[in-house]
C-alpha positions in Angstrom: 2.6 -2.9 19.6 5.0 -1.7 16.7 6.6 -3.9 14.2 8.8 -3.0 11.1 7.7 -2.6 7.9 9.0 -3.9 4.9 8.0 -3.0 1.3 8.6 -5.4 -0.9 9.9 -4.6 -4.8 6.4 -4.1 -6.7 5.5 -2.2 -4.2 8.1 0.2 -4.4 7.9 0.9 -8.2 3.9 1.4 -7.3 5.2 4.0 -5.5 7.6 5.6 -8.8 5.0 5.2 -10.8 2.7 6.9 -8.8 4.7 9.8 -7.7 5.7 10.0 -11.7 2.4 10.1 -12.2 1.2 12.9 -9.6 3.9 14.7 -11.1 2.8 14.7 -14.2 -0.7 15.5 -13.3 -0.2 17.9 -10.6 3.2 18.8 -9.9 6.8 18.1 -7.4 4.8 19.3 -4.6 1.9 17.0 -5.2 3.9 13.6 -5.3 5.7 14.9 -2.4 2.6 14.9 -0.3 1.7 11.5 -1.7 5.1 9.9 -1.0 4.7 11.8 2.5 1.1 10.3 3.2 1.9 6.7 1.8 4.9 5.9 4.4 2.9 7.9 6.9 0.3 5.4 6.4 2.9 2.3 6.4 3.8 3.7 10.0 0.6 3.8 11.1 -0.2 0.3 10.0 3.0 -1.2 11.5 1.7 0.5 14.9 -1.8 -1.1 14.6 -1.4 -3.6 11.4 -4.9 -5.4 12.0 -7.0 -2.7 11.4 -6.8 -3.3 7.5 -9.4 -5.0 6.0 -9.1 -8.5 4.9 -8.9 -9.0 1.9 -10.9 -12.0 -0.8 -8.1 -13.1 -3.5 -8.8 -16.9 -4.5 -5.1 -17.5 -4.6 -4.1 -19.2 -1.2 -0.7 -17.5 -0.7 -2.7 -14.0 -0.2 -4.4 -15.7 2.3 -4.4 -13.1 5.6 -3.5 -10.1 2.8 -5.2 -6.8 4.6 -5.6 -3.5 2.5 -5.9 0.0 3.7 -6.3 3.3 2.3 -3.2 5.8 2.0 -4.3 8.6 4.5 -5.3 11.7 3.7 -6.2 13.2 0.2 -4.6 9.9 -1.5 -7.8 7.5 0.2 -8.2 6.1 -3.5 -5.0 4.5 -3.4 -4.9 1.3 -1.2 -2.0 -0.8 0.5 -1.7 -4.6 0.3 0.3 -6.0 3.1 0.5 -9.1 5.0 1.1 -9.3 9.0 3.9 -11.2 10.1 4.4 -12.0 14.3 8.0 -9.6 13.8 7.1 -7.5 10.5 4.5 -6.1 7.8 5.3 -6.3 4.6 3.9 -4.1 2.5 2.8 -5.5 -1.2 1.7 -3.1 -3.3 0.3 0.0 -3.5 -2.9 0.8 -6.4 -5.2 2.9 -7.2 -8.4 1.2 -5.6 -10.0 1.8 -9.6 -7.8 -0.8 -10.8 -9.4 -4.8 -11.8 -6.6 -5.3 -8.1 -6.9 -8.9 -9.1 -4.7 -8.5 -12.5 -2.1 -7.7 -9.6 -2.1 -10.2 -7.7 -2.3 -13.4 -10.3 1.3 -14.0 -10.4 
């Protein structure tokens, strides 16, 4: 089963910000290989989106939220998404370091 992914506004500037900040740290070529890995990883859940790990937020509309780790070298980073029947949509996108539940109080 496939579905389509859709990533929703915060999770896209998670993404800027941490491609500007790869660059900053390491380089074009580095946030390249993160952008690469990150929708890599958004395929890969949209081909099997249950295998994310539920996740424990108190607020009820994250109910059902899943997270899983960005493939590859980027494993610190984690997606937040929620399974719909006909789409995934893809939340955010942190660093796993982060207090995650500042992100999701609104």
């Amino acid at each position: 089963m496939s579905v389509r992914y859709l990533l929703q506004p915060k999770a896209d500037e998670d993404i800027d910000e941490i491609s500007d900040y790869l660059v900053e740290q390491g380089g074009l070529e580095l946030a390249l290989r993160f952008h690469s890995s990150a929708f890599e990883s958004f395929s890969l859940i949209a081909t099997h989106p249950e295998m994310g790990w539920l996740c424990a937020f108190s607020n009820k509309q994250l109910e059902e939220t899943r997270k899983f780790q960005v493939t590859g070298p980027f494993d610190k980073y984690l997606i937040f998404y929620k399974f719909y029947n006909d789409r995934i949509e893809i939340l955010r996108v942190l660093h796993g370091s982060q207090d995650l539940d500042l992100f999701f109080e609104d």
